[in-house]
PyMOL Python script that loads the backbone (N, CA, C, O; Angstrom):
from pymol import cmd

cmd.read_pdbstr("""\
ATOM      1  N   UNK A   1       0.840  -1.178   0.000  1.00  0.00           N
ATOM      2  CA  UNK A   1       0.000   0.000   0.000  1.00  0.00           C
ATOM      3  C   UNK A   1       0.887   1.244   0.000  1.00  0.00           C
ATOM      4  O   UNK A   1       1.887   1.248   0.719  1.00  0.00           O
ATOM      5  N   UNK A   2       0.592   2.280  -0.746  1.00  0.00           N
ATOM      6  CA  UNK A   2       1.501   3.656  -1.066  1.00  0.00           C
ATOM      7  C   UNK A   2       0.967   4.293  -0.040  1.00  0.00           C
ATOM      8  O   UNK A   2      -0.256   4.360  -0.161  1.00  0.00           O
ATOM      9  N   UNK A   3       1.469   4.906   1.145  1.00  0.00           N
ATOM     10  CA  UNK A   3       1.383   5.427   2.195  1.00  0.00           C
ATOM     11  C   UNK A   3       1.943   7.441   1.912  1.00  0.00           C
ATOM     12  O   UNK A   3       3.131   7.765   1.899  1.00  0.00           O
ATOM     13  N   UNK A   4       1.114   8.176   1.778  1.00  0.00           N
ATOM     14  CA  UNK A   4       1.839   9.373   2.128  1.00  0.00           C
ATOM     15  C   UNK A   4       2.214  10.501   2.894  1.00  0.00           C
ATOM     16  O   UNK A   4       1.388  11.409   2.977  1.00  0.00           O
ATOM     17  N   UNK A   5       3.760  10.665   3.711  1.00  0.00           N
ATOM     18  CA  UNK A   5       3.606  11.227   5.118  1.00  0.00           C
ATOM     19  C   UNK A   5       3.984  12.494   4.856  1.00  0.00           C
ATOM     20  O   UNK A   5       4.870  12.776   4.049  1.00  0.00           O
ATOM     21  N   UNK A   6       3.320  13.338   5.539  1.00  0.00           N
ATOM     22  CA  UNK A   6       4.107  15.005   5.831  1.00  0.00           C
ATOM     23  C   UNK A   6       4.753  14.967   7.072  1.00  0.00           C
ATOM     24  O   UNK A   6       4.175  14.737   8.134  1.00  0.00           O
ATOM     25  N   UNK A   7       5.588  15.124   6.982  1.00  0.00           N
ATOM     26  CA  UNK A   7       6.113  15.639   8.408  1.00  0.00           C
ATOM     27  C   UNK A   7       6.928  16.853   8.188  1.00  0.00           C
ATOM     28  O   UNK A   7       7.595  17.130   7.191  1.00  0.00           O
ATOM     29  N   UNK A   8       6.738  17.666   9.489  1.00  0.00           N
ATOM     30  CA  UNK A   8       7.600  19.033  10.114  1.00  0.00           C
ATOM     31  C   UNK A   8       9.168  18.753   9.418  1.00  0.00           C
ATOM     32  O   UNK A   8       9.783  17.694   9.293  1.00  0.00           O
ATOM     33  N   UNK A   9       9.533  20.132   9.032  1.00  0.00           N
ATOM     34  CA  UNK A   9      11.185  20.088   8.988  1.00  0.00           C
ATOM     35  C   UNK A   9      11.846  19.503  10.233  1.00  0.00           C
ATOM     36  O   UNK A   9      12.577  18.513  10.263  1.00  0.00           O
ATOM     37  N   UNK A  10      11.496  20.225  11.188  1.00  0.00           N
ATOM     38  CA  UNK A  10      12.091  19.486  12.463  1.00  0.00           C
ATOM     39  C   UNK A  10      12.346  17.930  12.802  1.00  0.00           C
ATOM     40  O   UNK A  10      13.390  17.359  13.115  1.00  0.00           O
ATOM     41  N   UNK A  11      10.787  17.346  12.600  1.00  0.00           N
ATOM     42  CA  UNK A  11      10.620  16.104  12.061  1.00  0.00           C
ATOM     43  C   UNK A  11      11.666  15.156  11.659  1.00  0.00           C
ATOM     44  O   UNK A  11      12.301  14.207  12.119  1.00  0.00           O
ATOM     45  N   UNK A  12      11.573  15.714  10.800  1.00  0.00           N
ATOM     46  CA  UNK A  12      12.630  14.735   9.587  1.00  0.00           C
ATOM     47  C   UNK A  12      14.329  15.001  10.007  1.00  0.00           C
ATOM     48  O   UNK A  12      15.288  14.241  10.143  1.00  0.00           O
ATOM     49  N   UNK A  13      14.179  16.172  10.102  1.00  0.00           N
ATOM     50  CA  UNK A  13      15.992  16.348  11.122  1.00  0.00           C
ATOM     51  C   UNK A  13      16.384  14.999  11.843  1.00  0.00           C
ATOM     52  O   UNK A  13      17.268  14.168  11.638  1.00  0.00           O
ATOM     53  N   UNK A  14      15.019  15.159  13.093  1.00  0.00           N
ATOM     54  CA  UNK A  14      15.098  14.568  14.127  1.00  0.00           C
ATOM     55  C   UNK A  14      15.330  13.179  13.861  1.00  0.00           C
ATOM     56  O   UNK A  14      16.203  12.542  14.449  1.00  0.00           O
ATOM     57  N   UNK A  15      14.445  12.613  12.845  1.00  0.00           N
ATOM     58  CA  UNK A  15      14.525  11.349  12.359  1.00  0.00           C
ATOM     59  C   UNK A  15      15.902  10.507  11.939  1.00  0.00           C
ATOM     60  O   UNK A  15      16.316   9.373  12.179  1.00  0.00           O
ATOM     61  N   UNK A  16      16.537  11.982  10.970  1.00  0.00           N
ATOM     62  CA  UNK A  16      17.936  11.778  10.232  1.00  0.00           C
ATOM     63  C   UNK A  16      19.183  11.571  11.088  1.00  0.00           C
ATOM     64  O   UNK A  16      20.095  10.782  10.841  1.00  0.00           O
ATOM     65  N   UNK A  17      19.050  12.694  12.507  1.00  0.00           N
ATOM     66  CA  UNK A  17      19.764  12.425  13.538  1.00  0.00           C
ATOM     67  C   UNK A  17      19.752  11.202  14.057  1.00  0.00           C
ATOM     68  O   UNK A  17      20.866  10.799  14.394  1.00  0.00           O
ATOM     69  N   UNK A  18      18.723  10.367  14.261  1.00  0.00           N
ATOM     70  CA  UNK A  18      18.798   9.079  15.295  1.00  0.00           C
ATOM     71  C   UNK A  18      19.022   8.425  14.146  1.00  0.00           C
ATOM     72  O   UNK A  18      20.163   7.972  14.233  1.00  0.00           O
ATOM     73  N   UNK A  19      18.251   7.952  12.477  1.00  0.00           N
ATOM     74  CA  UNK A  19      18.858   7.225  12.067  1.00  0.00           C
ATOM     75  C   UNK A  19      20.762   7.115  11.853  1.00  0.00           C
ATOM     76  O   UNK A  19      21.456   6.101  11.779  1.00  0.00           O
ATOM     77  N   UNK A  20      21.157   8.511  11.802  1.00  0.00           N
ATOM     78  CA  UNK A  20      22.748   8.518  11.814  1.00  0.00           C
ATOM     79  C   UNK A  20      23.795   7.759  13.270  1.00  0.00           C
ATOM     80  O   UNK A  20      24.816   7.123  13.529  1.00  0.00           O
ATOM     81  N   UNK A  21      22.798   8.315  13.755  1.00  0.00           N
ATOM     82  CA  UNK A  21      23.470   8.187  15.491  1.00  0.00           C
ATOM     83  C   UNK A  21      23.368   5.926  15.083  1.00  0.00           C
ATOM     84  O   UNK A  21      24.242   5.080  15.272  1.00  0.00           O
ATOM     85  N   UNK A  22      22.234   5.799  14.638  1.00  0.00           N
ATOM     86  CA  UNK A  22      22.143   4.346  14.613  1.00  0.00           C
ATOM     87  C   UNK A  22      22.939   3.501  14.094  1.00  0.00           C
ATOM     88  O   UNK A  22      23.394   2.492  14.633  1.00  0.00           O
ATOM     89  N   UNK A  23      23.194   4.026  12.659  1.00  0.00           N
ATOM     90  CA  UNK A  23      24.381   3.780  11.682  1.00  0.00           C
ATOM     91  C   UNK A  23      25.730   4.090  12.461  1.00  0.00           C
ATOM     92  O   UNK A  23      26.446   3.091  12.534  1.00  0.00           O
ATOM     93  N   UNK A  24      26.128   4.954  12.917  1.00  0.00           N
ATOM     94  CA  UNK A  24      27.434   5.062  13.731  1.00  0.00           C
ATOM     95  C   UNK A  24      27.740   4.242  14.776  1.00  0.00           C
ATOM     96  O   UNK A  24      28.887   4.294  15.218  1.00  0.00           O
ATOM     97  N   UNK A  25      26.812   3.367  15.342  1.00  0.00           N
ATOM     98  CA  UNK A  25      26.726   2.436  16.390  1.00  0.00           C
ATOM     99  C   UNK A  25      27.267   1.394  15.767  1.00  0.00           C
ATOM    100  O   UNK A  25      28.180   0.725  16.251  1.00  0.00           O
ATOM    101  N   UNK A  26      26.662   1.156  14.490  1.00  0.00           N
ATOM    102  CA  UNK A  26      26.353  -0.160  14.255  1.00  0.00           C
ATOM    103  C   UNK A  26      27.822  -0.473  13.455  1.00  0.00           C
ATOM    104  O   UNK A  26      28.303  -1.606  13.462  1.00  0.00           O
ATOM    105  N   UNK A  27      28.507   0.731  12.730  1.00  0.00           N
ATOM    106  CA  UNK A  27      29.122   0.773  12.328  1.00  0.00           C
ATOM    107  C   UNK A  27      30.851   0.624  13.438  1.00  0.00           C
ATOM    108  O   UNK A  27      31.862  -0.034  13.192  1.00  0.00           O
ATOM    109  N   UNK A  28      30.586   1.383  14.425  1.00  0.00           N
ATOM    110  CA  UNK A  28      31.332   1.070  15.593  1.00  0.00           C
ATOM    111  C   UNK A  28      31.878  -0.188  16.301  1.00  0.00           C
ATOM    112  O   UNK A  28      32.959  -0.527  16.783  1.00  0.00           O
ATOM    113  N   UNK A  29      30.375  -0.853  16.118  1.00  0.00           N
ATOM    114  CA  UNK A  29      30.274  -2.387  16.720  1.00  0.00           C
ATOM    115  C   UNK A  29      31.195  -3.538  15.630  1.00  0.00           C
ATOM    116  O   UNK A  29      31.817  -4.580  15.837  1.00  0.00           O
ATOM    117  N   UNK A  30      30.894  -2.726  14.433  1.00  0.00           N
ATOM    118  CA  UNK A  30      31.673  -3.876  13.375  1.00  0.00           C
ATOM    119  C   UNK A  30      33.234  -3.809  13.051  1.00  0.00           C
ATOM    120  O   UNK A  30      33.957  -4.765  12.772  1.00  0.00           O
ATOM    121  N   UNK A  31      33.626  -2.321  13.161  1.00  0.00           N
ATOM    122  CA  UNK A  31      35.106  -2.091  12.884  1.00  0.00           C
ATOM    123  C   UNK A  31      35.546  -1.062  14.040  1.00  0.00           C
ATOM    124  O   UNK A  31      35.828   0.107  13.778  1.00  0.00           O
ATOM    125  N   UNK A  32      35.581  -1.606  15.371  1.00  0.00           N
ATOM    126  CA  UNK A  32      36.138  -0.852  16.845  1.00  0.00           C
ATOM    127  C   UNK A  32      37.270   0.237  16.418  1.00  0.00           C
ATOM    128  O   UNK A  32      37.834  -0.016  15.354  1.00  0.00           O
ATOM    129  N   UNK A  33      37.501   0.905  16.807  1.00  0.00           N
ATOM    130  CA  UNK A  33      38.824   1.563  16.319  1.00  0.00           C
ATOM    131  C   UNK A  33      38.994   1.085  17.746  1.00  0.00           C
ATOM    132  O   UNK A  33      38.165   0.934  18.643  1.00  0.00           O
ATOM    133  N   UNK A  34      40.704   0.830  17.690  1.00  0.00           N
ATOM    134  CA  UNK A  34      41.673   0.231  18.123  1.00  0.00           C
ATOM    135  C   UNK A  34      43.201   1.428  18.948  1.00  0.00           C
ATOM    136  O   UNK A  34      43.658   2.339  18.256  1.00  0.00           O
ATOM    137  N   UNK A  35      43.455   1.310  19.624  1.00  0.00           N
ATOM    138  CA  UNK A  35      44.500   1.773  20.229  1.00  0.00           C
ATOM    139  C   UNK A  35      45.103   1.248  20.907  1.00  0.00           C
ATOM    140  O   UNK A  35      44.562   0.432  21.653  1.00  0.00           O
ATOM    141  N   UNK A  36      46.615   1.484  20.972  1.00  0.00           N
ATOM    142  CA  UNK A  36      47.980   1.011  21.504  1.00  0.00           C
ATOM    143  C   UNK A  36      47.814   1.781  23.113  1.00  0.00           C
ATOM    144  O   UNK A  36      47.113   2.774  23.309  1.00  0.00           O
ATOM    145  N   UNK A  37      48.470   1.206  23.969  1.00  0.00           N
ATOM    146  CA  UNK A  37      48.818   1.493  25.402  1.00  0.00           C
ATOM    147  C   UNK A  37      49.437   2.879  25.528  1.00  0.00           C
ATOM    148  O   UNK A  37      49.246   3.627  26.487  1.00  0.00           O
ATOM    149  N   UNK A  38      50.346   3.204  24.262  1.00  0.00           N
ATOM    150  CA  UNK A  38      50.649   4.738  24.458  1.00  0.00           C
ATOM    151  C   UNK A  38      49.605   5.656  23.629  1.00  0.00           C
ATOM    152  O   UNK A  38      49.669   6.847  23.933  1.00  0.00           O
ATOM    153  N   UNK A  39      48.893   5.403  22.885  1.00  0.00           N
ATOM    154  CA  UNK A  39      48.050   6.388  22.597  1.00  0.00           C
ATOM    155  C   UNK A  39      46.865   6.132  23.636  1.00  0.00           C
ATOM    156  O   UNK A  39      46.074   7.040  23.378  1.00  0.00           O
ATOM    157  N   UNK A  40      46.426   5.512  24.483  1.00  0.00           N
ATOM    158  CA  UNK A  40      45.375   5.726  25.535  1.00  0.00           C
ATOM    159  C   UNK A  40      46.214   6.715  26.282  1.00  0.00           C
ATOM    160  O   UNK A  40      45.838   7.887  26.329  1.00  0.00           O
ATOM    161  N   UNK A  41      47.507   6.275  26.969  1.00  0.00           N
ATOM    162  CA  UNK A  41      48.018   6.811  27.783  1.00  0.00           C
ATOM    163  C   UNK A  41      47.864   8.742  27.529  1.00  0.00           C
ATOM    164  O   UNK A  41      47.558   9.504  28.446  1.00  0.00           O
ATOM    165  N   UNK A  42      48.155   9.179  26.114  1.00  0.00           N
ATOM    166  CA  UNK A  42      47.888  10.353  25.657  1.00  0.00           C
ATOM    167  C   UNK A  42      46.775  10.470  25.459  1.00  0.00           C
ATOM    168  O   UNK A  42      46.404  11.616  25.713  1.00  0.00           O
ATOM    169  N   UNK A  43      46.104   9.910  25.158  1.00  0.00           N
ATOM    170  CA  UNK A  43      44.397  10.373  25.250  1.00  0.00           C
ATOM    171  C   UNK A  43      43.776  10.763  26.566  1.00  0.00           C
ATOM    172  O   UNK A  43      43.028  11.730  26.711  1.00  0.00           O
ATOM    173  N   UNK A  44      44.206   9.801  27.656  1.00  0.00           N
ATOM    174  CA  UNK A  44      43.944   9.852  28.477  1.00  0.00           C
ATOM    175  C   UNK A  44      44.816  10.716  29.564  1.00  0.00           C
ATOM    176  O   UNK A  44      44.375  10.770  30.712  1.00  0.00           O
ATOM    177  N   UNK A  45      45.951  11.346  29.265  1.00  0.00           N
ATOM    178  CA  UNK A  45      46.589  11.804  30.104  1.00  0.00           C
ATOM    179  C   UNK A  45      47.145  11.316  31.501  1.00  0.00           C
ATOM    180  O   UNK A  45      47.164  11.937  32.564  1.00  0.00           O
ATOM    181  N   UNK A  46      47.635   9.920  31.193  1.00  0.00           N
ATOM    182  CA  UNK A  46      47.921   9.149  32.457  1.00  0.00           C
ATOM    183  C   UNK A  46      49.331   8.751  31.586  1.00  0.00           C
ATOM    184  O   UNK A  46      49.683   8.821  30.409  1.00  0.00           O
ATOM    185  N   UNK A  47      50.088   8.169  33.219  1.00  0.00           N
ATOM    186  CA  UNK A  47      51.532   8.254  32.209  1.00  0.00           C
ATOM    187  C   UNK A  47      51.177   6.360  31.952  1.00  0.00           C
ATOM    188  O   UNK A  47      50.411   5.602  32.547  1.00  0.00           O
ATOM    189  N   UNK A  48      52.262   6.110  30.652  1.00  0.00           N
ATOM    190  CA  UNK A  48      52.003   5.039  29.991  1.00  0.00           C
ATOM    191  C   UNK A  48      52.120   3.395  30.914  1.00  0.00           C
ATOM    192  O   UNK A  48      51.509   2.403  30.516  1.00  0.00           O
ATOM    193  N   UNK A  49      53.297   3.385  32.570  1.00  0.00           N
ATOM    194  CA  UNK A  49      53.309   3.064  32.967  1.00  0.00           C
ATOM    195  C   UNK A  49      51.840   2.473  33.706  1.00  0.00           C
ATOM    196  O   UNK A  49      51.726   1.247  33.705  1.00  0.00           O
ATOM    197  N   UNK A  50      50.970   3.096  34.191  1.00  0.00           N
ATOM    198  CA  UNK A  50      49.447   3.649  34.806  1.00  0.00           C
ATOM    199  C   UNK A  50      48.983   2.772  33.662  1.00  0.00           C
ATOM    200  O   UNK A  50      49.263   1.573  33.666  1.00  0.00           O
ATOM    201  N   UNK A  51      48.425   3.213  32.879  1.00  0.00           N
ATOM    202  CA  UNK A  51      47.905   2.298  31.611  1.00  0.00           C
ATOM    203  C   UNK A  51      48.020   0.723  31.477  1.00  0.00           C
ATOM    204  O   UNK A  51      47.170  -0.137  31.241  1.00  0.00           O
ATOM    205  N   UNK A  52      49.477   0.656  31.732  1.00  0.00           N
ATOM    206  CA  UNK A  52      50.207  -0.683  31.331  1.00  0.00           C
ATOM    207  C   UNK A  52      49.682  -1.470  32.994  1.00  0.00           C
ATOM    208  O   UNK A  52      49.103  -2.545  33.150  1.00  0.00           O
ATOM    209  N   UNK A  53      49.955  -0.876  33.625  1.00  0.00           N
ATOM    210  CA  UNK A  53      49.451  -1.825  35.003  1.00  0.00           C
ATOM    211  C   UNK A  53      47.806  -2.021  35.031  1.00  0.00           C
ATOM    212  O   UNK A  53      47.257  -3.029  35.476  1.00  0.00           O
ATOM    213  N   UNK A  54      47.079  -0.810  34.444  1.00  0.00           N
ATOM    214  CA  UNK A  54      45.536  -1.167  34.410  1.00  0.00           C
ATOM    215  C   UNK A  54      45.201  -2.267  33.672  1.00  0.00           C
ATOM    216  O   UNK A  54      44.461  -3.183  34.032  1.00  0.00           O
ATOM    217  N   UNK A  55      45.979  -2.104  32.234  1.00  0.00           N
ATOM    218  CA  UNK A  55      45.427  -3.289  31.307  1.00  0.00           C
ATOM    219  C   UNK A  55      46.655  -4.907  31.824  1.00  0.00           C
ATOM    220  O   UNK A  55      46.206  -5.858  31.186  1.00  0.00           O
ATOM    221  N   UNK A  56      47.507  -5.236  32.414  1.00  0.00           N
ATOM    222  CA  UNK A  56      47.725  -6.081  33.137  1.00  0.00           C
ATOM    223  C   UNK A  56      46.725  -6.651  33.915  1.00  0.00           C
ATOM    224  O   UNK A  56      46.558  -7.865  34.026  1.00  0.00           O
ATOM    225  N   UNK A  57      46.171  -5.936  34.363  1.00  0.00           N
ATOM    226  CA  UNK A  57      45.522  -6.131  35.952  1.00  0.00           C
ATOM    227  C   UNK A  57      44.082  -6.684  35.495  1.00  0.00           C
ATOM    228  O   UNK A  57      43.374  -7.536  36.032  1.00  0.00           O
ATOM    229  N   UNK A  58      43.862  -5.868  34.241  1.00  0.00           N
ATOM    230  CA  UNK A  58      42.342  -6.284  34.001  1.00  0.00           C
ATOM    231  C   UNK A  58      41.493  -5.267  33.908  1.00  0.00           C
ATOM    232  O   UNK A  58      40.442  -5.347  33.273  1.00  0.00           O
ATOM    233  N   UNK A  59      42.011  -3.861  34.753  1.00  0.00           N
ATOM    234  CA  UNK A  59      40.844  -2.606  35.333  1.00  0.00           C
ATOM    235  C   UNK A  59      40.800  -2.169  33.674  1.00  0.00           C
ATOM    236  O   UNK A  59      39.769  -1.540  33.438  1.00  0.00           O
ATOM    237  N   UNK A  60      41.689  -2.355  32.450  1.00  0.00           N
ATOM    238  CA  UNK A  60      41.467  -1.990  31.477  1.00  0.00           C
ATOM    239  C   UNK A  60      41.423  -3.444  30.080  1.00  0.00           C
ATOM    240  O   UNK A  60      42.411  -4.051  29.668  1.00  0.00           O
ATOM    241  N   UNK A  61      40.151  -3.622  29.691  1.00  0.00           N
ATOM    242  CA  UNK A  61      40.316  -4.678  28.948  1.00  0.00           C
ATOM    243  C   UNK A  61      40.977  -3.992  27.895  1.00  0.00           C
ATOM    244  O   UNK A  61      41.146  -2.793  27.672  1.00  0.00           O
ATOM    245  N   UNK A  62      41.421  -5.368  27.104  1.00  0.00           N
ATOM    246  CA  UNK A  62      42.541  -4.761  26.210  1.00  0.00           C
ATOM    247  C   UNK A  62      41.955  -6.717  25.378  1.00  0.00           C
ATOM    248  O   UNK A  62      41.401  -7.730  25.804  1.00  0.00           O
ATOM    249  N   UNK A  63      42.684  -6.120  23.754  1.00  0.00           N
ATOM    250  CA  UNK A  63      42.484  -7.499  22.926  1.00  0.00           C
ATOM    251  C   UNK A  63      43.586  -8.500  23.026  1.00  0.00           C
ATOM    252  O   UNK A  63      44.621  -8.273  23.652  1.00  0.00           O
ATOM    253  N   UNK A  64      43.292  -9.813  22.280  1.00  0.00           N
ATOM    254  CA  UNK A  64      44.259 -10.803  22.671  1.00  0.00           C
ATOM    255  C   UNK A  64      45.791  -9.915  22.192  1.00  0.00           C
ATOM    256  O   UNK A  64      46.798 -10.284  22.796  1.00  0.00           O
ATOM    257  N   UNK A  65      45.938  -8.973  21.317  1.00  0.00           N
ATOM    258  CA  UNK A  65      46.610  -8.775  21.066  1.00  0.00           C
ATOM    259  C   UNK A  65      47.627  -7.319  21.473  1.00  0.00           C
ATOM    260  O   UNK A  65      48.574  -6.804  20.878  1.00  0.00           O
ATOM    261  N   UNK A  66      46.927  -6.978  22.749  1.00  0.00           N
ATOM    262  CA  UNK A  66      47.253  -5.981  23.341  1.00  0.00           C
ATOM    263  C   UNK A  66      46.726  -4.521  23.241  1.00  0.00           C
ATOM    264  O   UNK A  66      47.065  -3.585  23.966  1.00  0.00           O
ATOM    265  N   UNK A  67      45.930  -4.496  22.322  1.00  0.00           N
ATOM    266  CA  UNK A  67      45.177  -3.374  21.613  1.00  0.00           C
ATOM    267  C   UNK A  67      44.005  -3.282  22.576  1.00  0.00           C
ATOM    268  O   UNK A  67      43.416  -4.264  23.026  1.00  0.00           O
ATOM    269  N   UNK A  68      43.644  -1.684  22.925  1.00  0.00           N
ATOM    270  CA  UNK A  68      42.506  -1.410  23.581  1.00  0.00           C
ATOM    271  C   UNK A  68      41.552  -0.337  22.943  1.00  0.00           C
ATOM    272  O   UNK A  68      41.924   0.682  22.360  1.00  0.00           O
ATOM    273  N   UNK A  69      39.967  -0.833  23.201  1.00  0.00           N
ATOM    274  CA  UNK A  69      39.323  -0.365  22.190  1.00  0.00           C
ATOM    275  C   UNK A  69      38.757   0.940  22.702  1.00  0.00           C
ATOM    276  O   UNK A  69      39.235   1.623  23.608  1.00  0.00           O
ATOM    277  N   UNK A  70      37.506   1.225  21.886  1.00  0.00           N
ATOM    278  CA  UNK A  70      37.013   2.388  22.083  1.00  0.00           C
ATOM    279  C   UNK A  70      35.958   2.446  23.676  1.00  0.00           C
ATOM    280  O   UNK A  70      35.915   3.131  24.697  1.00  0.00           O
ATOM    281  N   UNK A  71      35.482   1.686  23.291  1.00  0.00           N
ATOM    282  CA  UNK A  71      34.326   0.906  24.148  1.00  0.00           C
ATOM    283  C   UNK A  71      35.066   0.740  25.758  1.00  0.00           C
ATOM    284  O   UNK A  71      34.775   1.470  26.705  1.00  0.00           O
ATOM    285  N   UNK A  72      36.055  -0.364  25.807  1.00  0.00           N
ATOM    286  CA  UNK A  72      36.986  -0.471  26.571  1.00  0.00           C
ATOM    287  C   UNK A  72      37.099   0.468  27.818  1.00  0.00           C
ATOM    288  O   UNK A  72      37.049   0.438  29.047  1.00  0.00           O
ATOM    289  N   UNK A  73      37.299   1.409  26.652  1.00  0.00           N
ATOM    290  CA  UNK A  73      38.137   2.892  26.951  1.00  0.00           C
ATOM    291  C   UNK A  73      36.988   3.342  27.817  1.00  0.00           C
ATOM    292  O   UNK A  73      37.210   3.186  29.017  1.00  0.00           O
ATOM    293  N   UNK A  74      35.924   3.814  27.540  1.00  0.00           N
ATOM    294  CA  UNK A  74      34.449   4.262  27.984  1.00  0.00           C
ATOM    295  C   UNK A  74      33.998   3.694  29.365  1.00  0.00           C
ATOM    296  O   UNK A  74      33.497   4.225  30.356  1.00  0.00           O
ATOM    297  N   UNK A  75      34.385   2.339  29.042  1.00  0.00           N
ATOM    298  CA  UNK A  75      34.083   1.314  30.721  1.00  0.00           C
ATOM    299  C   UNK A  75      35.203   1.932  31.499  1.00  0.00           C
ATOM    300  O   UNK A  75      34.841   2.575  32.485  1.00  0.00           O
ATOM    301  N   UNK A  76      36.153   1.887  31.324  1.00  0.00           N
ATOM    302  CA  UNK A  76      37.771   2.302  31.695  1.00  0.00           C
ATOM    303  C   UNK A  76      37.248   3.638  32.794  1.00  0.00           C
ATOM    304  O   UNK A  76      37.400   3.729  34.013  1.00  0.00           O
ATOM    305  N   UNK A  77      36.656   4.492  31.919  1.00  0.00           N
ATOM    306  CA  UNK A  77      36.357   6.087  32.403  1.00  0.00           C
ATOM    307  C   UNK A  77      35.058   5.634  33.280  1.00  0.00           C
ATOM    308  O   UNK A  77      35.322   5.866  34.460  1.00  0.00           O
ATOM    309  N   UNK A  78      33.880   5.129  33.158  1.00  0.00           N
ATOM    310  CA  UNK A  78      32.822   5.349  33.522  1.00  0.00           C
ATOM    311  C   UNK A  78      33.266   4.735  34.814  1.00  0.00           C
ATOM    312  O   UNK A  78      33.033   5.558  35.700  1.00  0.00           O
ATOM    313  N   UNK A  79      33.872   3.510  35.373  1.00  0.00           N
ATOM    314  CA  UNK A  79      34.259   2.829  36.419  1.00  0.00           C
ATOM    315  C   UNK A  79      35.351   4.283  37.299  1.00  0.00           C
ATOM    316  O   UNK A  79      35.192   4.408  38.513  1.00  0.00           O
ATOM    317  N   UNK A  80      35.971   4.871  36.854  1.00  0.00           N
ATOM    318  CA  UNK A  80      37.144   5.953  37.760  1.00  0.00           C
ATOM    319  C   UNK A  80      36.480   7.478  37.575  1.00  0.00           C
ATOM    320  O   UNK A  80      36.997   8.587  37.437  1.00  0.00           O
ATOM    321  N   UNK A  81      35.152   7.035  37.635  1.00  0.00           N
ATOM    322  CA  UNK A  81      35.049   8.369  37.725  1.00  0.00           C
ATOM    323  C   UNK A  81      34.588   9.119  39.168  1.00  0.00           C
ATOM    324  O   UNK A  81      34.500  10.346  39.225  1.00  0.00           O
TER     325      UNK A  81
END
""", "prot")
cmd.dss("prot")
cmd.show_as("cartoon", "prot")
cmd.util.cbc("prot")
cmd.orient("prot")
């Protein structure tokens, strides 16, 4: 059935915003961006030592391959805050 909608400028913004915000999730979830122990350490402003004992320890997950993600990073902050 051919359905036809009007909606408000606002409307449709609003719509375009969450569908984007959705796509950026989803897109997030499939290709993590990735960071090394010294670029958290500079992102984060902790010295690289600090870093290296968190993701040892566990307080920072990190991949089999030593790489820590975005997400990670987010738990990392939301837990020390």
């Amino acid at each position: 059935m051919n359905e036809i909608v009007i909606l408000k400028k606002e409307e449709l913004v609003t719509i375009m915003k969450l569908a984007l915000i959705s796509f950026e999730k989803e897109k997030d979830n499939e290709f993590p961006k990735l960071y090394s122990i010294n670029q958290v350490s500079k992102k984060l402003h902790r010295s690289f030592a600090t870093i290296k004992k968190h993701a040892q320890s566990g307080l920072l997950r990190t991949t089999k391959s030593g790489l820590i993600t975005e997400a990670a990073i987010n738990e990392y902050l939301n837990r020390n805050i």
